[in-house]
C-alpha positions, 0 to 999 in steps of 0.5 A: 588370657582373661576372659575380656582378652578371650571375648576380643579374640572371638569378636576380632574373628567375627569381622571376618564373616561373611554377614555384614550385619554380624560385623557391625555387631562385632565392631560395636561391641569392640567400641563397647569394650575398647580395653583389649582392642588395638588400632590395627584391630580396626584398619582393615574395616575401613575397606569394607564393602558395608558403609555402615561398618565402615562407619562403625569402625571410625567411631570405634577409632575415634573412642581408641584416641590413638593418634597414629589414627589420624591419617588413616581417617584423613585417607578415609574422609578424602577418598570416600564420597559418602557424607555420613562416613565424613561426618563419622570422620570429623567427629573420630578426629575431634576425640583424638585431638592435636595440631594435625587435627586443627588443620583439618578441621579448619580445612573443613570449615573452609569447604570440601576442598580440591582432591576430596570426593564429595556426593548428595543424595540432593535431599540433605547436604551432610556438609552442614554436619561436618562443619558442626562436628568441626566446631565442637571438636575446635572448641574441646581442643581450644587454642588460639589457632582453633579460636580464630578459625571458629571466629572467621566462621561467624565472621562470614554472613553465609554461615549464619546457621552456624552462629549456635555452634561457633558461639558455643565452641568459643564459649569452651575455650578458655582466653583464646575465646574470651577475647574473640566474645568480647570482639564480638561484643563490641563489633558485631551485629546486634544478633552477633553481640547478643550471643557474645553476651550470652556466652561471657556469662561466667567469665569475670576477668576485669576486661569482661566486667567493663565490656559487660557494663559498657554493653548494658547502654546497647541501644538493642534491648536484647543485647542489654539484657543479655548483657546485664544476665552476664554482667550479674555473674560478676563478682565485681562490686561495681557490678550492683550499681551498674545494673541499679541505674537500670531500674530507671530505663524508660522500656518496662521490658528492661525494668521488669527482667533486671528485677528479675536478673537481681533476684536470681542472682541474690543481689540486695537492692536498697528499699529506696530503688525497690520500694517506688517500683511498686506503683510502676504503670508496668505490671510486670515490673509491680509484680517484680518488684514484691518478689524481691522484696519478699525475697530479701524480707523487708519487714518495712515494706509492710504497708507498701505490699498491703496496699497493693492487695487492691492492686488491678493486676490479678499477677500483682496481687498474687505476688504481693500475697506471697511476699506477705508470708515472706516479710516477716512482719506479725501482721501478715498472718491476720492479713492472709487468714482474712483472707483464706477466710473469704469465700467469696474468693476464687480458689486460686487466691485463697490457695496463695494465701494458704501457701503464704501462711505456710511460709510463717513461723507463726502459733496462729498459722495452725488455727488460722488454716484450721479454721479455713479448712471448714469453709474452703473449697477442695483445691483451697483444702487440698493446699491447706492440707499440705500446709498444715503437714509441713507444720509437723506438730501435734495439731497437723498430726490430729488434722490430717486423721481427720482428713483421712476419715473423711471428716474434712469432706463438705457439700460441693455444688455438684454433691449432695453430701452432708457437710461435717464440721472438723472438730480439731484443737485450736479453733476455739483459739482463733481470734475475731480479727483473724475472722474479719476481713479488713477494709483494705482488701474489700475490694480485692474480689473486683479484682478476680476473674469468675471461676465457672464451676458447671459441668459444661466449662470442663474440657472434654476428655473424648469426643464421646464425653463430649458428646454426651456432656452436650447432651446432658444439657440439651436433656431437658429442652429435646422436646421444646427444641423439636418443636420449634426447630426443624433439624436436619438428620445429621443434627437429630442423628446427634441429638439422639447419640447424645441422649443415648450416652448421657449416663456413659457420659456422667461415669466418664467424668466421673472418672476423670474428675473424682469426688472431692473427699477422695482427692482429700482421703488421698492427699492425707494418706500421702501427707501422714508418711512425715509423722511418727510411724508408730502413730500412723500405721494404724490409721493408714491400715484403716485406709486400706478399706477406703471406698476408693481404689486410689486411697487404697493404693496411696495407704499401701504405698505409705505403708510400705515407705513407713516399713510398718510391721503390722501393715503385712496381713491387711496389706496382703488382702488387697494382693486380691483386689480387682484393681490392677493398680492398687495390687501393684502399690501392695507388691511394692509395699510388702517389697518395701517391708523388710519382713521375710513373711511376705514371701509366701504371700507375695508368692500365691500372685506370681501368675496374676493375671496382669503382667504389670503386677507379676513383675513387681511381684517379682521385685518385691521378692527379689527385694526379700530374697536376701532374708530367706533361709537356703531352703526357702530360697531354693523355692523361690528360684524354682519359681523364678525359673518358671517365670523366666517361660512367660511371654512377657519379657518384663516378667522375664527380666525381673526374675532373671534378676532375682536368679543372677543376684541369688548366685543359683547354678543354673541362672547364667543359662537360664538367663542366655536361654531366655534371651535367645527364646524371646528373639534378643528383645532383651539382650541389652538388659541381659548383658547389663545384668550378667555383667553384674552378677556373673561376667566371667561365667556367662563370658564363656559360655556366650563365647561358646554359643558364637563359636557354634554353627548357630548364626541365627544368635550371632547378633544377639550374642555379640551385643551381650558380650560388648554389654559384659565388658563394656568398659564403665 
């Protein structure tokens, strides 16, 4: 007898307690291993006293799939009024299956029926339950009979709420469902046919393409659109076509979405449809169509797109720069490096023109958004940034360095840093043109709403920093406001806490909304991981002496993905700083090494005073164990096993790990001991985890513990035996 045959056995011996809870553990960890357990295992838990074993044992049977089953749940499911136990009933039998099944299950759609006993607790019917696990299972089971009883449902008014289930069980089931959609398609009502619709998407029989085509002339808007999503599934080529007419609907609504449906569905649409839709009175519809044209790239449209960079829309201009980067066409980097150029611009714009350069195979993209850079705003130079990364050349390489060290960083309205200049290769390359803004686009800056860069148009992140934002404004008129207005003793009372906390105030969004070189420092050290390792490491060695905590914390993880050898010593000495968070990005660096040199630095901070940064100190070495000598890794299981008397249990898990994957003789023990020490909080962690690296082993010695008078640990060692052998 195996040691999965064994554990059964002791399980089986369990559902014979006294303590109900104790056999529900065992029954659940019966359904957890289901190999070695048998039907007749079970039947006696039907009987039980305990409703929530009772249900626990039909789940159980239903994951058996044993037929010879299905009377004895019918038996179940008549005689006991309890909901929840009928529930549990329907949703067994649907996972077993058969004709006896179906007849059931249409039995339950129909109603309790005569002979079956039936209580509410007058809060929640469970009838409703049942009837949804009965339409699932119709649907899993799929046959014309199933079909047709599913279809009577949703035939009968008084079950609307049931539509979502019958149409999803229909959508399952192969022909016998196909034809009732499509009955419903064409005689239901609007709600019905749209649901119809719905679920035909990816059915292409010949029958469903002219059903779906007829459909797109449905009075009922929601039903057409429905029904063209599912008509542009098709593979049929008259399928274009039919949704082509479309475009000229009256209703901008349904112009708009088959734009749309065309574009994701990758349908070609002729220049001679699309090209007019691009002075549509909708917005919508002008906005649609410049995606689809940037999607298919048509160079042609060139003009067209151009103009629509004066369009009244902020949507429609936004979308006619994108497809600028899209088309293809060699006047689109001019275009959009005027643009990025204009200052006057609002971030948001000037963003879409750098991220549409991006989309360019172009030599002046580099120049253009280097040029940019000098004279762009933090959220414009952040996106600039993540553009010139992606270009992956020798420039992108020079400019993010720069970005690092700072050099990008000018004077923000609210900083009184000295701006400095980048000095990178290219500018001098750009040309005049590109630095002109042309006619056509003058107007485009009418067209933007007026971004508010004041402290005050911040949203407040507490009723405290609001508080003192409030009075950060209301600092230089206390006086003039005393004097001309008598307050009440709440408003002065406010007043007074406002002034109080004018410098908490500042530090908090301080905080919450860091100065822009950081942010930039930052997005450098992430984008700097895409280029030569041998080049970066030095740079991103530097960076971990940054000013900030955050550009700290970003050099360490790059470090770490760029596996840098010469990043260990710089790497270690930040294991010391003050920030808990970047002490957590250095552990998982000196894990991500691969250099069994970081062992005992990683060591020295096993009793960091914050529990976040022992765990992934822990799964650094755990990482690094593998490289260690016999001797060495004895050390460290000895400091696991230290680890494993902390009151933290994420702490306690990790170093479990770390003993199980090592094979030490002692770490099955340690880690049941463990388990039972912290009251079972990690008993499912554990199990998963002896499940991998020691089943046979930790199997026996947990049959032992529930052998033994301790049923004070029965629960927890019955879950971590189901978790053992849980059949995967």
């Amino acid at each position: 007898m195996n040691a999965k045959e064994k554990t059964v056995q002791a399980l089986k011996r369990v559902l014979k307690s006294e303590n109900s809870a104790h056999r529900c553990y065992a029954i659940q960890a019966l359904g957890k291993i289901r190999d070695n357990v048998k039907m007749e295992d079970l039947i006696q838990s039907l009987d039980d006293e305990d409703e929530d074993v009772v249900i626990d044992a039909i789940g159980v049977l239903g994951d058996l799939e044993e037929p010879r089953a299905i009377p004895v749940l019918r038996d179940c499911y008549r005689d006991s009024p309890n909901g929840e136990v009928k529930v549990a009933v329907v949703e067994s039998l649907g996972r077993i299956g058969g004709d006896p099944v179906i007849e059931f299950m249409t039995e339950v759609l129909r109603g309790p029926g005569e002979g079956t006993e039936w209580t509410t607790d007058g809060e929640w019917d469970d009838w409703w339950d049942a009837q949804v696990k009965a339409l699932e299972a119709l649907g899993r089971l799929g046959n014309p009979q199933a079909a047709r009883a599913v279809a009577d449902v949703l035939w009968d008014e008084d079950q609307e709420d049931l539509i979502e289930a019958g149409f999803q069980a229909l959508a399952v089931m192969g022909s016998a469902g196909e034809n009732l959609l499509l009955e419903f398609l064409e005689q239901g009502t609007p709600k019905l046919r749209r649901k119809a619709a719905t679920r035909l998407a990816g059915h292409s029989s010949i029958k469903v393409v002219e059903a779906l085509a007829r459909a797109v002339q449905d009075p009922e808007i929601p039903v057409l659109l429905s029904s063209a999503r599912a008509l542009a599934g098709c593979t049929e080529p008259s399928v274009s076509h039919t949704l082509f007419k479309l475009l000229k609907h009256s209703e901008n609504k349904v112009r708009s979405n088959i734009l749309i449906i065309l574009r994701e569905h990758e349908i070609p649409i002729p220049e001679s449809l699309l090209n007019p839709l691009l002075n549509d009175r909708s917005e919508a519809v002008r906005e649609q169509a410049l995606a689809c044209i940037g999607v298919q790239g048509m160079p042609r449209s060139y003009d067209l797109v151009y103009q629509k960079l004066r369009d009244s829309s902020l949507a429609v201009v936004k979308a006619a720069i994108q497809t600028l980067g899209q088309l293809g066409d060699s006047r689109a980097a001019d275009t959009l490096g005027a643009l990025l150029a204009r200052e006057e611009l609002t971030p948001e714009i000037r963003s879409e023109a750098a991220l549409a350069l991006g989309q360019m195979d172009s030599e002046e993209v580099i120049s253009l958004l280097t040029h940019a850079l000098q004279n762009a705003d933090t959220p414009v130079r952040m996106n600039i940034l993540r553009v010139i990364a992606e270009q992956g050349n020798e420039a992108s390489f020079e400019i993010l360095v720069s970005a690092l060290k700072g050099e990008l960083l000018r004077k923000c309205p609210d900083s009184n840093e000295e701006e400095q200049m980048l000095e990178s290769p290219g500018n001098a390359s750009s040309s005049e043109k590109s630095r002109q803004i042309p006619k056509d686009t003058s107007e485009l800056s009418s067209t933007e709403p007026q971004g508010n860069e004041e402290l005050s148009a911040m949203p407040a992140q507490s009723t405290l920093e609001a508080i003192a934002r409030e009075g950060m404004e209301m600092e230089g008129d206390l006086e003039e406001e005393a004097e001309t207005t008598r307050l009440t003793s709440e408003e002065q009372e406010f007043l007074q806490l406002a002034e109080e906390n004018i410098d908490l105030g500042q530090q908090l969004i301080q905080r919450q909304h860091p100065e822009a070189g950081e942010e930039i420092r930052r997005l450098a050290a992430s984008l700097l991981t895409a280029f030569d390792p041998e080049r970066t490491w030095p740079h991103l060695v530097q960076a971990l002496s940054d000013s900030s905590t955050e550009v700290q914390s970003t050099a360490a993880e790059s470090l770490g993905y760029l596996k840098s050898v010469n990043a260990l010593i710089p790497l270690s000495r930040l294991l010391n700083s003050q920030e808990f968070l970047v002490r957590i990005k250095v552990a998982d660096a000196l894990g991500n090494l691969e250099n069994p040199e970081a062992v005992p630095l990683l060591m020295d901070h096993l009793e960091d005073p914050h529990p976040a940064v022992r765990v992934r100190v822990i799964n650094a070495l755990g990482k690094l164990a593998g490289l260690l000598s016999a001797n060495s890794q004895k050390k460290l299981n000895r400091r696991m096993r230290a680890c494993l008397q902390s009151v933290e249990e994420g702490v306690c898990k990790a170093a479990s790990e770390v003993l199980l994957r090592s094979g030490a003789c002692s770490a099955v023990n340690d880690t049941i001991r463990m388990v039972l020490d912290s009251k079972g909080e990690l008993r499912y962690e554990a199990g998963r985890l002896l499940r991998t690296y020691a089943a046979e082993e930790s199997s026996k010695q947990l049959r032992e513990i529930l052998a033994s008078p301790q049923e004070e640990v029965y629960s927890m060692t019955i879950e971590m035996l189901g978790e053992i052998h849980r059949t995967v």
